[in-house]
Residue frames relative to the residue before (quaternion, step in Angstrom):
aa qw qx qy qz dx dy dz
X 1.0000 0.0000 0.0000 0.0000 0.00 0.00 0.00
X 0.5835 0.4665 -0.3355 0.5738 3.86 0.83 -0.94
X 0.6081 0.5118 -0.4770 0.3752 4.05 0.54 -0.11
X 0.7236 0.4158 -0.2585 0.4865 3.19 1.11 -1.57
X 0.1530 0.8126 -0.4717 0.3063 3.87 0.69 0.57
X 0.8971 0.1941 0.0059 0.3968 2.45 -0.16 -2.19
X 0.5295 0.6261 -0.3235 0.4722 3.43 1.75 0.01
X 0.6001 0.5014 -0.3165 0.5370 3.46 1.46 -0.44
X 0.7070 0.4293 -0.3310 0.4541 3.41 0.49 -0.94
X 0.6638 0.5316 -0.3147 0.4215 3.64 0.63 -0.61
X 0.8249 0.2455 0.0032 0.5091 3.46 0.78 -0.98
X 0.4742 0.7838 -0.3460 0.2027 3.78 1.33 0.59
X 0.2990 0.5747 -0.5084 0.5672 3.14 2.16 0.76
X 0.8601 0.2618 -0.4097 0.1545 3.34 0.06 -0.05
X 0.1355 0.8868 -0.1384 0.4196 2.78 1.92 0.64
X 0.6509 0.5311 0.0534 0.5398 2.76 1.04 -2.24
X 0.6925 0.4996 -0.1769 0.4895 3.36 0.70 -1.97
X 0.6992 0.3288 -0.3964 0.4957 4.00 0.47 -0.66
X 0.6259 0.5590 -0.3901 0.3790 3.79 0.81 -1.08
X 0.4975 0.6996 -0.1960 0.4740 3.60 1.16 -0.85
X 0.6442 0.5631 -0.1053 0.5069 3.25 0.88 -1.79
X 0.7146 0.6077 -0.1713 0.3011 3.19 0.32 -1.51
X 0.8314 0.3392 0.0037 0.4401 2.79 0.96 -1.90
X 0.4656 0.5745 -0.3662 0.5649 3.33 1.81 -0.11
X 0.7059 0.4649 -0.3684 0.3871 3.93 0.74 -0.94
X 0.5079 0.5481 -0.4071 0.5253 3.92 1.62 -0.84
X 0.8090 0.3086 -0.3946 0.3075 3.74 0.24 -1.01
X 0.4535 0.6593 -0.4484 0.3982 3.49 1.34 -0.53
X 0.4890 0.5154 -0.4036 0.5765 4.22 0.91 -1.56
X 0.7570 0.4838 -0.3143 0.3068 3.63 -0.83 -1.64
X 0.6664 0.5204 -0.3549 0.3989 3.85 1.06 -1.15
X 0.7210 0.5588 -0.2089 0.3524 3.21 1.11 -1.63
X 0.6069 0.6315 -0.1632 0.4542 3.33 1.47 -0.88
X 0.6321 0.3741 -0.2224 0.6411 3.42 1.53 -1.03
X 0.6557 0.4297 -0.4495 0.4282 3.72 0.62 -0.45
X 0.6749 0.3446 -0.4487 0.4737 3.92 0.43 -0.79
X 0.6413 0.5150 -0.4795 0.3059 3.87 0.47 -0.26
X 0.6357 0.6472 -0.1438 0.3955 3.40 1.65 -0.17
X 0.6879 0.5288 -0.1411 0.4767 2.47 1.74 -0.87
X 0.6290 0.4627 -0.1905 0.5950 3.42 1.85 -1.24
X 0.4064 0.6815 -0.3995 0.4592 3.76 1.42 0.20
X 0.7199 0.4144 -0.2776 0.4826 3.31 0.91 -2.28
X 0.5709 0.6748 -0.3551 0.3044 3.88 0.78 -0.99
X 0.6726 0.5973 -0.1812 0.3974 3.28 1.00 -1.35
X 0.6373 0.4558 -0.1452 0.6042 3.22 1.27 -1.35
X 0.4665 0.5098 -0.4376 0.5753 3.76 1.01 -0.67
X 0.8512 0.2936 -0.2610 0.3479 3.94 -0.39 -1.30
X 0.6723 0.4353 -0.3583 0.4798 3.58 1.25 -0.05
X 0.5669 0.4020 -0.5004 0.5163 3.39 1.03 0.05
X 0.7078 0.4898 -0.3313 0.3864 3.66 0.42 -0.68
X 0.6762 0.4487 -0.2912 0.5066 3.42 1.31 -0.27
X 0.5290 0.4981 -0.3932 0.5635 3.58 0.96 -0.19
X 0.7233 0.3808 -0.3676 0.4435 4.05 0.52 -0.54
X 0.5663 0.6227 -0.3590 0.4033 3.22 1.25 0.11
X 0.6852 0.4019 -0.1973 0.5744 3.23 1.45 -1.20
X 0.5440 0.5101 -0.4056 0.5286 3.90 0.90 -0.27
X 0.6335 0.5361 -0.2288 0.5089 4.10 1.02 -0.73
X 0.5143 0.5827 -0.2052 0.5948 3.61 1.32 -1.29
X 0.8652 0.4388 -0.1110 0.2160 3.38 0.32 -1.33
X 0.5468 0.5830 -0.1984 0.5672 2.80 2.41 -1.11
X 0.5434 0.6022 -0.3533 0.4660 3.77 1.37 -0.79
X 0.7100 0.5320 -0.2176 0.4069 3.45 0.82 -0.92
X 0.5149 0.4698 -0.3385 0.6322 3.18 0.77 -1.06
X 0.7061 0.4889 -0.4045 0.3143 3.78 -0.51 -1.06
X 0.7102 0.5536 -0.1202 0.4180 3.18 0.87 -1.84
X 0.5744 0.4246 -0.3317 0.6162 3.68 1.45 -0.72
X 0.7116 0.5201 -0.2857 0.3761 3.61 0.22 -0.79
X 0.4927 0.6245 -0.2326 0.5595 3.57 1.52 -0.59
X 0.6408 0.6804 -0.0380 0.3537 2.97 0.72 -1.76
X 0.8448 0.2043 0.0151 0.4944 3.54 0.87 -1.72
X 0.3397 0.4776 -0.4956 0.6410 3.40 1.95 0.27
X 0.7818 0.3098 -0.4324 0.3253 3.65 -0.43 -0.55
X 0.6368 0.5033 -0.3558 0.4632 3.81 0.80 -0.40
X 0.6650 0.3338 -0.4437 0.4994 3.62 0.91 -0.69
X 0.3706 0.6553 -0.5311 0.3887 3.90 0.86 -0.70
X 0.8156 0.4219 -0.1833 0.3510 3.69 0.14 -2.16
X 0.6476 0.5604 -0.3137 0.4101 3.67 1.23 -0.83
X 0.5844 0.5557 -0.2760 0.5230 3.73 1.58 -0.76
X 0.6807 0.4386 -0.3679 0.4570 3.35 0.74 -0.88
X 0.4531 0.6616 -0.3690 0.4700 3.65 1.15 -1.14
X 0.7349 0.4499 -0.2545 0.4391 3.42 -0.38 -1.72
X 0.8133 0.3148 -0.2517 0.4197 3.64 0.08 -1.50
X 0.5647 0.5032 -0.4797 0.4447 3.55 0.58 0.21
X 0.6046 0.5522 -0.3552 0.4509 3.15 0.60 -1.05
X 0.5959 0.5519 -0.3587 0.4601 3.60 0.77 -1.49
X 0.7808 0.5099 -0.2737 0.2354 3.33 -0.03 -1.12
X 0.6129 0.5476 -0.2462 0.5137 3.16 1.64 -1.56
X 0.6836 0.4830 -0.4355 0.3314 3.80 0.83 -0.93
X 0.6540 0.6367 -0.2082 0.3514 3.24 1.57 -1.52
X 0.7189 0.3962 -0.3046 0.4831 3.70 1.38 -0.47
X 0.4579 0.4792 -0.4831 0.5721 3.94 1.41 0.04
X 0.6322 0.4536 -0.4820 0.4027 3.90 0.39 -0.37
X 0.7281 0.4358 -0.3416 0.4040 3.64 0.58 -1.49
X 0.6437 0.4424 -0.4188 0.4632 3.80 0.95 -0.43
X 0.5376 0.5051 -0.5125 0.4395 3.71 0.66 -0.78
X 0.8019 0.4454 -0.3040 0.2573 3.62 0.49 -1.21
X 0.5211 0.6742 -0.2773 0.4439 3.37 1.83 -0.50
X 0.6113 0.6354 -0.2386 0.4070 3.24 1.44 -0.62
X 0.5375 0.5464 -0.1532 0.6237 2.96 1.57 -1.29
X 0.7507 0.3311 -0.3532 0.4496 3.97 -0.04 -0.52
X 0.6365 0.5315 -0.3553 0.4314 3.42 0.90 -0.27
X 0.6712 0.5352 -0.2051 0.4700 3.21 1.16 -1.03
X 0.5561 0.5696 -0.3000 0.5256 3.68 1.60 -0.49
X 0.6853 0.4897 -0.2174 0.4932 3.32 0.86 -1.28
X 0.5007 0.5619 -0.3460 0.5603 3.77 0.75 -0.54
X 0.7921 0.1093 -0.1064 0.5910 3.75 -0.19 -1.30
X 0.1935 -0.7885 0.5440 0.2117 3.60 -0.65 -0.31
X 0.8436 0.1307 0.0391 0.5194 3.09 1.06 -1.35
X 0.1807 0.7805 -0.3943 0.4502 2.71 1.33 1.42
X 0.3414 -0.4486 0.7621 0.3186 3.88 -1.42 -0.10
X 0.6403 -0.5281 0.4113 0.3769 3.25 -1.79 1.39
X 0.3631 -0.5998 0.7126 0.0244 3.12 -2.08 0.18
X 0.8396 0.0310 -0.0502 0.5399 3.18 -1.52 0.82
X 0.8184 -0.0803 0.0689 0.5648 3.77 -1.52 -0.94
X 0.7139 0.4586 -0.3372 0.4079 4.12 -0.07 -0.33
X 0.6654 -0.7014 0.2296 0.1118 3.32 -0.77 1.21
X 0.4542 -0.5085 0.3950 0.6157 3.61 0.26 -0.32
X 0.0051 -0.6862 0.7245 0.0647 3.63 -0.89 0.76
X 0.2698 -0.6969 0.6012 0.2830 4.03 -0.21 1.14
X 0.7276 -0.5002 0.4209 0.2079 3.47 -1.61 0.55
X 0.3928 -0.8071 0.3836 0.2169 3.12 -0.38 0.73
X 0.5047 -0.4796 0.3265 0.6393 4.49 -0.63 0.52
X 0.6994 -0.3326 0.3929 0.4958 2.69 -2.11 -0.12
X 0.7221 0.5275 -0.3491 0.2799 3.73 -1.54 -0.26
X 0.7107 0.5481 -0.2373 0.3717 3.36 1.15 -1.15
X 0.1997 -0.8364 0.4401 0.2588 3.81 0.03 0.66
X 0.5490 -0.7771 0.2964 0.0827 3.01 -0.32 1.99
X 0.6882 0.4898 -0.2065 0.4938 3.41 1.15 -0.81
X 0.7144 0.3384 -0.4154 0.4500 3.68 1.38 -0.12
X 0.7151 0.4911 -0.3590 0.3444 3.30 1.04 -0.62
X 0.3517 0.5014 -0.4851 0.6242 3.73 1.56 -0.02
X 0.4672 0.5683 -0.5484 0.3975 4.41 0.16 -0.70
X 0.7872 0.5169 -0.1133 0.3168 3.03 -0.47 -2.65
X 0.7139 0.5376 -0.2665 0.3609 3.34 0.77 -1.40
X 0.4943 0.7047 -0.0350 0.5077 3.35 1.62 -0.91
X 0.5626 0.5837 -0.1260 0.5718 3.21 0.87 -1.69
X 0.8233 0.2551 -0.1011 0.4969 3.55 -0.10 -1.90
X 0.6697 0.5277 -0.3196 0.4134 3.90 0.92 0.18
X 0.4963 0.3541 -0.4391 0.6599 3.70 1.32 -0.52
X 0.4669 0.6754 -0.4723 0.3205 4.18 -0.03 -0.73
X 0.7610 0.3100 -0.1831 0.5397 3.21 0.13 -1.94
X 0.5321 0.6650 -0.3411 0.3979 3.97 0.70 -0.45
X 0.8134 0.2496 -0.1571 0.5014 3.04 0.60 -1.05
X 0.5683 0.4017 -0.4755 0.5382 3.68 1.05 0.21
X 0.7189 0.2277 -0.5020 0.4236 3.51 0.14 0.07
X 0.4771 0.5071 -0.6158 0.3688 3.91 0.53 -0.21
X 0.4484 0.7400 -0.2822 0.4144 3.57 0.90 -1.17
X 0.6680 0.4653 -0.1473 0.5618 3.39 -0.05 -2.13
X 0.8170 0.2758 -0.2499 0.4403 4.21 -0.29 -1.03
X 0.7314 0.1837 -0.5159 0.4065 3.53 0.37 0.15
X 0.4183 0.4814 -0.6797 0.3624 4.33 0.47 0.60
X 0.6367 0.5397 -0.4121 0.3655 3.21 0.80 -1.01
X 0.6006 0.4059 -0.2856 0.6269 4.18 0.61 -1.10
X 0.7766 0.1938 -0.4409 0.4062 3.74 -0.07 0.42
X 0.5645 0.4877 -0.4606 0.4809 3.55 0.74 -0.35
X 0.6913 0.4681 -0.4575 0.3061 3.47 0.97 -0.78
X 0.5092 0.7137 -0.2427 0.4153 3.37 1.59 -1.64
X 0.8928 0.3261 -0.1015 0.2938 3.80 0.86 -0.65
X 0.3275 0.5740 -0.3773 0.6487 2.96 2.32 0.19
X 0.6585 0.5640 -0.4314 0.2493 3.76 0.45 -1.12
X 0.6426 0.6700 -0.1151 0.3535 3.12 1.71 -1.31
């Protein structure tokens, strides 16, 4: 041991120089290691950002495609409804046309056929307008409630949606 002394003291730059070495070649490993762990980090975050704009893009198609979708069904449910409306609203105006004809025909008559008894009216009263008017203010209320049931069947027809 006293030999390797004077060998240590004489030559402990080069010592230094390998210890130096050594510890330069661990931090050099350690950099490369922390850099590829950085790097396969930034990637990750790269595919999750690129994969989230995919689902957020995915998602906007949908939405659209539903929204497309439920215009064209409420579109069909209005058209539905207002036919219907119409078809109920022209069997009323004939049902009621029947009736005025049938009034006009008998005047002083009690109703006939689809129209209730309407009793005759005193003497003086001209029988054939106030059977009219009476008529008049009966297809009216008809058609506001035929009216009244199909907002209702579309308001209903379009909440469902």
């Amino acid at each position: 041991m006293t030999a390797l002394l004077p060998l240590l003291s004489r030559y402990w730059q080069y010592g230094a120089m390998a210890l130096l070495a050594l510890a330069l070649g661990v931090q050099s490993w350690r950099l490369d290691r922390e850099q590829a762990a950085h790097e396969a980090t930034e990637a990750a975050g790269e595919l999750l950002v690129a994969n989230y704009r995919g689902a957020a893009e995915q998602a906007r198609a949908d939405a659209e495609r539903a929204r497309a979708e439920a215009a064209i069904e409420q579109q069909r449910i209005s058209d539905e409804v207002a036919t219907d409306y119409q078809q109920r609203l022209a069997d009323l105006r004939a049902r009621y046309d029947r009736m005025r004809r049938q009034v006009a025909a008998n005047p002083g008559s009690p109703g006939t056929g689809d129209m209730p008894g309407l009793s005759c009216p005193a003497g003086g009263i001209d029988a054939r307008a106030l059977n009219s008017g009476f008529l008049e203010i009966l297809a009216a209320a008809d058609e506001n409630t035929e009216r009244l049931i199909a907002l209702q069947e579309w308001v209903r027809g379009q909440a469902d949606r």
